[in-house]
C-alpha positions as CSV (number, residue, x, y, z in Angstrom):
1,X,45.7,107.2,113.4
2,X,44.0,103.6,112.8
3,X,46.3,100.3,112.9
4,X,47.1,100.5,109.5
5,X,47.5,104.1,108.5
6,X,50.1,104.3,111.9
7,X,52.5,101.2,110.2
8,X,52.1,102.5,107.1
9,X,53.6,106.2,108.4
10,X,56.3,103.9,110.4
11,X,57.1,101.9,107.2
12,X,57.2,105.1,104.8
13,X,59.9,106.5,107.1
14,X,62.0,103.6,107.0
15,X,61.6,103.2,103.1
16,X,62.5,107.1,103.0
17,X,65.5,106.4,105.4
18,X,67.2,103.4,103.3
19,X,66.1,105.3,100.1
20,X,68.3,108.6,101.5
21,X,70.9,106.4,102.1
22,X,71.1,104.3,99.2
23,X,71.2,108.0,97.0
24,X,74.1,109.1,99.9
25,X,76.1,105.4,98.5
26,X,75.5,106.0,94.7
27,X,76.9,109.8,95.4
28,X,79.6,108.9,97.2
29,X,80.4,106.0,94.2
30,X,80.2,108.4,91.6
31,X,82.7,110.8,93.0
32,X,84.9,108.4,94.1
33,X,85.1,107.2,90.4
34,X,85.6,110.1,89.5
35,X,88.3,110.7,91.4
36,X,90.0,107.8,90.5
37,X,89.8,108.7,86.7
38,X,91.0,112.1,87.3
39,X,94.3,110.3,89.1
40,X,94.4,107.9,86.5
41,X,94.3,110.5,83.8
42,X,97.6,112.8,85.2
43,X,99.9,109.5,85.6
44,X,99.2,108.8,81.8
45,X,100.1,112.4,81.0
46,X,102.8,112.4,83.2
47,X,104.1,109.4,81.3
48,X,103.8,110.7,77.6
49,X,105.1,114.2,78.6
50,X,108.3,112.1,79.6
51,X,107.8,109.8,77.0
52,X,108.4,112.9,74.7
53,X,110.4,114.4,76.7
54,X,108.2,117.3,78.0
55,X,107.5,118.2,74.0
56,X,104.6,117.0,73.1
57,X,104.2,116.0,69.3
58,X,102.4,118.5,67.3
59,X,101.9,116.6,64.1
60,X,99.4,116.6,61.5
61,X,100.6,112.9,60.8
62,X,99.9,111.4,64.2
63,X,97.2,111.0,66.3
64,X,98.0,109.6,70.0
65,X,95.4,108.0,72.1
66,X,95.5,108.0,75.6
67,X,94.1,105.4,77.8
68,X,93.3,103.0,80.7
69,X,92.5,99.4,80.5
70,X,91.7,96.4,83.2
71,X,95.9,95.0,83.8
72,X,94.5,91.4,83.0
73,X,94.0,92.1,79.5
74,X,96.6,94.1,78.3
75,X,98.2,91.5,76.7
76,X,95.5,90.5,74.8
77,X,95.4,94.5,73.4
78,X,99.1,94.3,72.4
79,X,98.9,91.0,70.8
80,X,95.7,92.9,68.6
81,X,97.3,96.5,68.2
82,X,100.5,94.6,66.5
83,X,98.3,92.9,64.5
84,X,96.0,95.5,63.2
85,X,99.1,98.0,62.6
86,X,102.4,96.2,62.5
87,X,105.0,98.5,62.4
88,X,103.0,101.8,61.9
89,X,101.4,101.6,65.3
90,X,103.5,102.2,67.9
91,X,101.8,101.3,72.0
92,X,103.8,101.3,75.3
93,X,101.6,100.7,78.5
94,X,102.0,100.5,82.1
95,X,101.3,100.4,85.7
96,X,98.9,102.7,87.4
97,X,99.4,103.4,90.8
98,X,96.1,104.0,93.0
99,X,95.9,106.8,96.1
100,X,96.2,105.3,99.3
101,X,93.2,103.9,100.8
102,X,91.8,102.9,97.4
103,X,90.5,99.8,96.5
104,X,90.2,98.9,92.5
105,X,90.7,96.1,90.5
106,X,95.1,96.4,88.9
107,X,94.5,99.0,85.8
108,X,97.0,99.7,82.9
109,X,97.7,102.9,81.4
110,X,98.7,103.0,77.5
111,X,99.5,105.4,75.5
112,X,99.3,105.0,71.5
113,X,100.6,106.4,68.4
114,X,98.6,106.1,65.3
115,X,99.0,107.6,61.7
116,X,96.2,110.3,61.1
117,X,93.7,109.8,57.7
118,X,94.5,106.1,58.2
119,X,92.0,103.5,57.8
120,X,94.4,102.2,60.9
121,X,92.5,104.6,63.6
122,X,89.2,103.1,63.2
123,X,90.6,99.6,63.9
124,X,92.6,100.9,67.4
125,X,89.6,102.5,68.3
126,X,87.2,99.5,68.2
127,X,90.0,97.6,70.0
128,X,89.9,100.0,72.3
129,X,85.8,99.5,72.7
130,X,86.2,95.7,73.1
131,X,88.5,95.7,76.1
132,X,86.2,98.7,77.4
133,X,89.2,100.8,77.6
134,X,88.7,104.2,79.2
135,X,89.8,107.0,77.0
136,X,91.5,110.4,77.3
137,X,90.8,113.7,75.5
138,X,94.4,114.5,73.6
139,X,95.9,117.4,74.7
140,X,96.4,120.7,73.2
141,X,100.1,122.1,74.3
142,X,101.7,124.3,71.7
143,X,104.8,125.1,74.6
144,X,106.1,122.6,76.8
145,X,105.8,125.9,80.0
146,X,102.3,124.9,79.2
147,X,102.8,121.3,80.8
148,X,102.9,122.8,84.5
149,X,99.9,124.7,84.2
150,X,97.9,121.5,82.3
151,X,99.2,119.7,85.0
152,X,98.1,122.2,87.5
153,X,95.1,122.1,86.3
154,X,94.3,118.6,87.1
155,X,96.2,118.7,90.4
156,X,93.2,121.3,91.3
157,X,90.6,119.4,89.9
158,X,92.1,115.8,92.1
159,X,92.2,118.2,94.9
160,X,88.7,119.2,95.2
161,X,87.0,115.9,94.2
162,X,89.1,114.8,97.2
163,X,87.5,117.3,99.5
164,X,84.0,116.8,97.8
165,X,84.7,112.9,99.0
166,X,85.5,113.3,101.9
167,X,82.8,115.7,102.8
168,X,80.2,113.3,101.2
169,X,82.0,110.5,103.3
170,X,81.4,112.7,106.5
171,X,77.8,112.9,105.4
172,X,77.3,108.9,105.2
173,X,79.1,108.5,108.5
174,X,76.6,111.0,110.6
175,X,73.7,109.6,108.4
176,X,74.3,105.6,109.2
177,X,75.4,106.7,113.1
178,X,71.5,108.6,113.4
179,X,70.4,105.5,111.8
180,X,71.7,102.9,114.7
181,X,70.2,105.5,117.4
182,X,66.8,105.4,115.7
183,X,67.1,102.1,114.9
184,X,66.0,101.0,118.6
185,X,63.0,102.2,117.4
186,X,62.4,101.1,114.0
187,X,63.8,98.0,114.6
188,X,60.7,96.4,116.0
189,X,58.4,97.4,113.2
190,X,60.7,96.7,110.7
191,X,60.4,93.1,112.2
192,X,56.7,93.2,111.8
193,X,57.0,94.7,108.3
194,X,58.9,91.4,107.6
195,X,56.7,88.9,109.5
196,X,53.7,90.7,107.2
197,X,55.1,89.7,104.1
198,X,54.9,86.0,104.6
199,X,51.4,85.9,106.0
């Protein structure tokens, strides 16, 4: 190989390397928000099947919206939801409790009751879209036996995002520890790559 063509394989490796590892990152962020979500989601279902105590409303009349919001404006989303339904919307929200090891910014859960065919759900749902709420598909439980399996259900799907992190997690770890053993070697070129640019 000539000068040029034998940096230019050098430099195409390392661009391959940080671009493998930068896919490995975005991967591992993705599942790990994921995760979270899927955590986030069974602590607000856990609350409103105690909220109604373990019978969850049926009604043609009501539609209940299930959420998560940042904690620093929730405040702010009461003050609006009283205004926009007074007394025929009906909100409770609280703290949600992260896995250990976690980091995330302080998130609220809520959980809203709103009167169906009413011009009233449109309004909670833009509220909801200006505080970039997270949302929740409502549940379908005709018998409250059917709460352990629902809940079941997510404990299964929590439990193997978990391993799929943790696996992904594993990958990064090998990936970045081959990285500092080649980096003795790339190390040099990648200061020449640098020096090029400014020439």
């Amino acid at each position: 190989l000539y000068h040029g063509e034998y940096f230019d394989t050098i430099e195409n490796e390392v661009l391959e390397e940080e671009k493998k590892m930068i896919e490995l990152f975005e991967t591992f962020n993705k599942i790990k928000e994921d995760f979270l979500i899927e955590t986030q989601r069974k602590q607000v279902m856990q609350r409103y099947f105690t909220l109604t105590n373990n019978n969850p409303i049926q009604s043609e009349n009501i539609q209940t919206i299930f959420g998560i919001c940042n904690a620093d404006v929730d405040l702010k989303m009461k003050r609006m939801l009283f205004r926009a339904g007074r007394d025929k919307v009906i909100s409770t929200f609280d703290n949600i409790e992260l896995p250990k090891n976690m980091k995330q910014s302080p998130k609220k859960m809520f959980i809203i009751f709103v009167p169906k065919g009413d011009y009233l759900l449109d309004k909670i749902l833009k509220i909801c879209d200006v505080f970039n709420c997270i949302l929740f598909e409502p549940v379908h439980i005709n018998q409250p036996h059917d709460i352990n399996k629902f809940i079941n259900d997510i404990n299964e799907k929590i439990e193997n995002q978990k391993r799929i992190l943790t696996e992904t997690k594993q990958t990064i770890q090998n990936f970045l520890l081959d990285k500092i053993i080649k980096t003795k070697t790339y190390a040099m070129y990648k200061l020449y790559f640098q020096k090029e640019k400014h020439i």
